[in-house]
N, C-alpha and C positions, 0 to 999 in steps of 0.2 A: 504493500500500500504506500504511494506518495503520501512522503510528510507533510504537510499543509506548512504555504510560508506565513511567517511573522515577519514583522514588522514593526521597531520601535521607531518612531519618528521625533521623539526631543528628547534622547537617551540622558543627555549632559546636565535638564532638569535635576537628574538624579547623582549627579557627580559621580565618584568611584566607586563604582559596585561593583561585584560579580556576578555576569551575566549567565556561567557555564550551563548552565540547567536549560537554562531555555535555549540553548546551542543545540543541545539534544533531544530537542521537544520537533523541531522544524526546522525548517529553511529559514535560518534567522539571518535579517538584517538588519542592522543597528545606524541608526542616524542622529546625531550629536541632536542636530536642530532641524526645522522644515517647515521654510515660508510656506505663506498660502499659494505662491503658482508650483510649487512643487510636488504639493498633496496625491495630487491623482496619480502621478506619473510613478509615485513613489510605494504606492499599495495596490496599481494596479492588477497584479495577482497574488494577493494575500488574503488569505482568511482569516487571519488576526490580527488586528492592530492594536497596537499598545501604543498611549498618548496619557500625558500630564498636562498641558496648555495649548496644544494646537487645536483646533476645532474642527469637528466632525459632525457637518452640514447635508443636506440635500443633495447639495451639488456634488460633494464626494462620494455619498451612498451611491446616486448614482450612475456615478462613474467605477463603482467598484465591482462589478459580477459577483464575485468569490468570494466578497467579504461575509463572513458569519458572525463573527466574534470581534467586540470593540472591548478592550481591555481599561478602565483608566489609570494609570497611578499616580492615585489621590480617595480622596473621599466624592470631592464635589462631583457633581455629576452637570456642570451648568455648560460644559463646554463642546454638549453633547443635543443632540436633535435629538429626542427621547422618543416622543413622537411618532416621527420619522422611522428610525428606527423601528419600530416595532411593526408599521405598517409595513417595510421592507424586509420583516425578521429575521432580523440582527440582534444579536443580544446583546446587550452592553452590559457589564458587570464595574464594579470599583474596589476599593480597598480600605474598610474601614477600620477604626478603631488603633491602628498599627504608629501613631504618632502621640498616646495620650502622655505616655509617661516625659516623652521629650520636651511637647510644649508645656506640660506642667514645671517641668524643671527650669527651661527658660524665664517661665513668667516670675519665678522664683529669683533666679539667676538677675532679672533686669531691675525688682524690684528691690534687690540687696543691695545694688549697686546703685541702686538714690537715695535709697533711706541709708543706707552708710556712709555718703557722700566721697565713695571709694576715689572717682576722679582725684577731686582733691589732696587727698591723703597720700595715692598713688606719686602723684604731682611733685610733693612736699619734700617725699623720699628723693624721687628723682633729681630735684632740682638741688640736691645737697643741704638743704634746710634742715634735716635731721641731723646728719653729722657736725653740723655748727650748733646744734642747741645745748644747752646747759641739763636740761631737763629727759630725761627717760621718753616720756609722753609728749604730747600736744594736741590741744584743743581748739585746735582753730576754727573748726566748723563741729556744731552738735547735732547727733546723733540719737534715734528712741529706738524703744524695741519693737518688735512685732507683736508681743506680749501682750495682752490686754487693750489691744485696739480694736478699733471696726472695719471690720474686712468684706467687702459690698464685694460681689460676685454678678455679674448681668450675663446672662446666659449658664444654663443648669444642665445641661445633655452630660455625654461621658467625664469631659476634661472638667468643666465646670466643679463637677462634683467632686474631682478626685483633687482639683484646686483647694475647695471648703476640707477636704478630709487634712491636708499638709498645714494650711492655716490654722486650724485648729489642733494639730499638733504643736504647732508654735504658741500654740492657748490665745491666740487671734478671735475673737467673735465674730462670725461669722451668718450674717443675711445675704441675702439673693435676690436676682428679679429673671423670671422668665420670660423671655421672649417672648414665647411661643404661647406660653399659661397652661403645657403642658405637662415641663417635666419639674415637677414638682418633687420634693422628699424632705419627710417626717424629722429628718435629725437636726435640719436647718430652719431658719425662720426664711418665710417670704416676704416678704416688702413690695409696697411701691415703688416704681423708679425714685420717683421725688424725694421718699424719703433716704430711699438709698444713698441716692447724692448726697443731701445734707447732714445723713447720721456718718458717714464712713471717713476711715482716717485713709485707707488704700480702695480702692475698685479696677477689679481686672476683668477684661469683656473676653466674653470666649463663646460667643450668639455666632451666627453664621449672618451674611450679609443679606436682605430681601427687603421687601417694601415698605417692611414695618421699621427695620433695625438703619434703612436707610440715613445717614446723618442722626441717629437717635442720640449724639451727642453731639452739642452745638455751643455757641458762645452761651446763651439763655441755663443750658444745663450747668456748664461751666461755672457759671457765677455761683450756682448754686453749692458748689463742693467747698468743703474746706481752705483754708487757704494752704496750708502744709499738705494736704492731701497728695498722693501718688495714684496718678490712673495710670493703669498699664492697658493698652490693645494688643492682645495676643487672637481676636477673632478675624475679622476681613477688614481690608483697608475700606472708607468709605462708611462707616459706622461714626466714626466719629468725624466730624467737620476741620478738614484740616488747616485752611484758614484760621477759624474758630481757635484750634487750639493753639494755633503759632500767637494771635490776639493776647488770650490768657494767659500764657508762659510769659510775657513779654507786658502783661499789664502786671503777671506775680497774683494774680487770683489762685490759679494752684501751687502746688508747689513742687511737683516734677511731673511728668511723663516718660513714658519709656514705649514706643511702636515697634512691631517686629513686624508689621502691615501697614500697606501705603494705599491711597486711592489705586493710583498709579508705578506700577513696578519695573522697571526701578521707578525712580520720581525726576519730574524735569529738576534740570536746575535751577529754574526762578521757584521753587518749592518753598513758602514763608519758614517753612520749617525748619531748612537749611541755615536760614539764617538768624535764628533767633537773639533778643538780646543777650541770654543768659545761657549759652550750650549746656552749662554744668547741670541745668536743670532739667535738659531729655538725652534721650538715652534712644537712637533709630536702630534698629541690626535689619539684616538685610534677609526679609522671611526668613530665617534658617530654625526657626523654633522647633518643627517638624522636624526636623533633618539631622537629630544627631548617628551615626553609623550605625547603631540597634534596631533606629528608627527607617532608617532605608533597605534596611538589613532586610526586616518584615514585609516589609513594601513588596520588595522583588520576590520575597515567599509567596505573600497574597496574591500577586499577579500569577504567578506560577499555578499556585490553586484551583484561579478562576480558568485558568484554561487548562489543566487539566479533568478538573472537572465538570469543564464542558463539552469534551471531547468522550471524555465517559459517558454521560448524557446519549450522544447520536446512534 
């Protein structure tokens, strides 16, 4: 029996992995990246495609005869004609769950690094200011705990939750606000947005991006938080108004941020963000929350999975 070919089309998404497995699956061909005039040319005889950010339309369905199986890896499924799809029966599968522990650890990771005011200290050392002091210590910028603060959570699905489990091991108190007003759980209090804003000393967004969550932070919210307060966006760029929060950092109504999500990815560079008055007060990384080696690791398992066991299936 011919092995059906695959086809990864934005391989480099996923940096260093090991593809071996899927070597042995099919006719694998592997493509770093793949503009939109490229698409068709590049699947036209594969029954499986495998894609993270390029999109899979109309127009390529098709032009694809052979195609069966769309693989994505990622969770979202938005970059996908779903639809479509199904009318042309095609299966599309994803990869869920396979990033909770990574971007929990990040959103940790960015939030440690404001509320400790690590730049600075980092800074202090380097510029030889500690070896000139008199003193063991220094105190030049202060510091609280995680300890007994309010820790607002917006968005409750997997991560969300496993976010409120780590905060509250740090003895953080811990509310929430559902997107969705679905995913709800007993161990946590729910809240309204508003009060969320108001009561929390940290809030870290982990909602997925859609009509509701659109800008659901703006200058108006903004005001409303704390002034030392820490938001972290660990969810979709576009949730929070980036304007907006380039305004706030820069009028000192918050007191950090930290984004691992941009509207735009990368982000231009007239981005307000880029240049705020105070850098020390945000903290951008470049999406990689998802993505530490464990976390890609599973990724290429999942994909593996989904087309094995769809091939068991026929």
């Amino acid at each position: 029996m011919e092995k059906p070919g695959i086809v990864f089309l934005d391989a480099e998404t996923l940096g260093n992995v090991n593809f071996g497995e899927l070597s042995g699956m099919g006719n694998f061909t592997v493509f770093n990246t793949t503009s939109k005039d490229k698409r068709i040319e590049r699947i036209k005889n594969a029954a499986v495609v495998i894609t993270n950010k390029v999109i899979m339309d109309r127009e390529l369905m098709d032009a694809s005869p052979t195609l069966k199986l769309i693989c994505i890896a990622a969770t979202g499924l938005n970059n996908v004609d779903l639809e479509y799809a199904k009318q042309k029966g095609i299966a599309v599968k994803n990869v869920s769950g396979y990033s909770t522990e990574s971007v929990v650890q990040h959103t940790f990771s960015m939030l440690f690094y404001l509320m400790g005011n690590l730049p600075y200290y980092a800074r202090y050392v380097a510029e030889g200011h500690y070896t000139r002091s008199r003193l063991f210590t220094h105190h030049g910028r202060s510091f609280h705990e995680l300890a007994g603060k309010r820790y607002g959570i917006i968005g409750f699905g997997t991560i969300g939750k496993r976010v409120a489990e780590i905060a509250t091991a740090f003895k953080a108190k811990v509310n929430y606000y559902s997107t969705s007003g679905k995913n709800m759980d007993t161990r946590f209090v729910h809240v309204p947005l508003d009060q969320l804003l108001t009561e929390s000393d940290i809030i870290s967004i982990h909602c997925p991006l859609n009509d509701v969550t659109r800008n659901l932070i703006g200058y108006e919210q903004l005001k409303k938080m704390k002034p030392e307060a820490v938001l972290i966006n660990a969810g979709r760029g576009g949730i929070v108004n980036e304007t907006d929060l380039a305004r706030a950092l820069n009028e000192q109504i918050i007191g950090a941020a930290g984004l691992d999500v941009m509207e735009k990815e990368p982000p231009e560079p007239s981005n307000p963000l880029l240049c705020v008055k105070f850098p020390e007060r945000l903290l951008i990384t470049p999406h990689i929350a998802w993505a530490s080696v464990e976390s890609r690791e599973r990724l290429v398992q999942g994909v593996i999975r989904n087309i094995k066991d769809f091939f068991e299936q026929q």
